[in-house]
C-alpha positions in Angstrom: 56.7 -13.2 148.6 56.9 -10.0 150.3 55.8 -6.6 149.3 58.6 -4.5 148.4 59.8 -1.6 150.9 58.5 1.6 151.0 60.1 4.2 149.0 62.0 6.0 151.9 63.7 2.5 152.9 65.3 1.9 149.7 66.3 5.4 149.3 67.9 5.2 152.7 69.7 2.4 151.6 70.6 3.9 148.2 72.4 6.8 149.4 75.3 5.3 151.8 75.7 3.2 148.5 76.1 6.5 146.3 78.3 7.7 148.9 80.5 4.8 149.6 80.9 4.9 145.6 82.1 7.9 144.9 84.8 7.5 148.0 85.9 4.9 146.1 86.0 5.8 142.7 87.6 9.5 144.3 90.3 7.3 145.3 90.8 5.4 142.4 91.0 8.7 140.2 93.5 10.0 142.5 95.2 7.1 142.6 95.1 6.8 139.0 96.2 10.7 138.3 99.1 10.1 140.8 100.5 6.9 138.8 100.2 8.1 135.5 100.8 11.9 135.0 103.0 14.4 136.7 102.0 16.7 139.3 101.3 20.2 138.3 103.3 23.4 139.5 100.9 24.5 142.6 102.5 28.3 141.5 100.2 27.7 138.5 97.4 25.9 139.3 95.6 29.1 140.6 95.6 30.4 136.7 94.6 27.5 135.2 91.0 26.9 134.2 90.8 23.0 135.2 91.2 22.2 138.6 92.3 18.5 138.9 90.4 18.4 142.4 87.0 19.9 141.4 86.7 17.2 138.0 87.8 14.3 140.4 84.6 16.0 142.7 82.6 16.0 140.0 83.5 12.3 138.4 83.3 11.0 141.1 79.8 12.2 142.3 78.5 11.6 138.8 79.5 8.0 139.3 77.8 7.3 143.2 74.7 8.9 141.8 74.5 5.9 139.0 75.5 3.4 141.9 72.9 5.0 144.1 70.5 4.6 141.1 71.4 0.9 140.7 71.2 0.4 144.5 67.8 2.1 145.1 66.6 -0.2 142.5 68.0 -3.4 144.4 66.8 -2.4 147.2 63.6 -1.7 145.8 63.4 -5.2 145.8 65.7 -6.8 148.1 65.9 -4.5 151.0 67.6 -6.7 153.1 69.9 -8.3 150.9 71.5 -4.5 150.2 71.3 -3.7 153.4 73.7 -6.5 154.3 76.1 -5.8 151.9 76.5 -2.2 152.9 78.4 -2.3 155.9 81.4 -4.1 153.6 81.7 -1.9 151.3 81.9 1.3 154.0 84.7 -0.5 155.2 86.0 -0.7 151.6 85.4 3.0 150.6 87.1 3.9 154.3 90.6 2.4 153.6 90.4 3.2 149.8 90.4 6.9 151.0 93.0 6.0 154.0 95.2 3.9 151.2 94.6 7.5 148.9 95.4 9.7 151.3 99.0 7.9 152.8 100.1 7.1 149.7 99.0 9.6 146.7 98.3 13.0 149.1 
């Protein structure tokens, strides 16, 4: 058995994983808000006190630091294995955001 990677590998590996998550789950809560409520006036969106954009932000970073948390551990002790399965899921996160953005701008 080998010894785990260093700290900086499995955080290096952790990120893209936070990242690719919260494309993803940005998309899906777009997605999501576009399916099943109605779109908001923009003439009164500047007085309102919840922006729809900043709590999709903010959901959606909150969730791809827990998936970075859970990949850093992973990683922790199978670099290469989450290192593999990266690349895949980029691709995923990359046309959830292209699907998002053509179909629920």
């Amino acid at each position: 058995m080998s010894a785990p990677p260093r700290p900086g590998v499995a955080a290096g590996i952790a990120v893209p994983w936070g990242g690719a998550a919260a494309v993803i789950v940005y998309a899906a809560l777009r997605a999501a808000q576009v399916a099943f409520t109605r779109e908001a006036n923009p003439a009164t969106i500047v007085w309102t006190a919840h922006s729809g954009y900043v709590w999709r932000a903010l959901i959606a970073g909150y969730a791809g630091g827990m998936a970075a948390i859970v990949a850093y551990v992973v990683a922790r002790r199978d670099a290469e294995r989450a290192a593999r399965a990266l690349p895949p899921v980029i691709v995923a996160a990359a046309g959830a955001i292209a699907a998002q953005a053509w179909l629920a701008p």
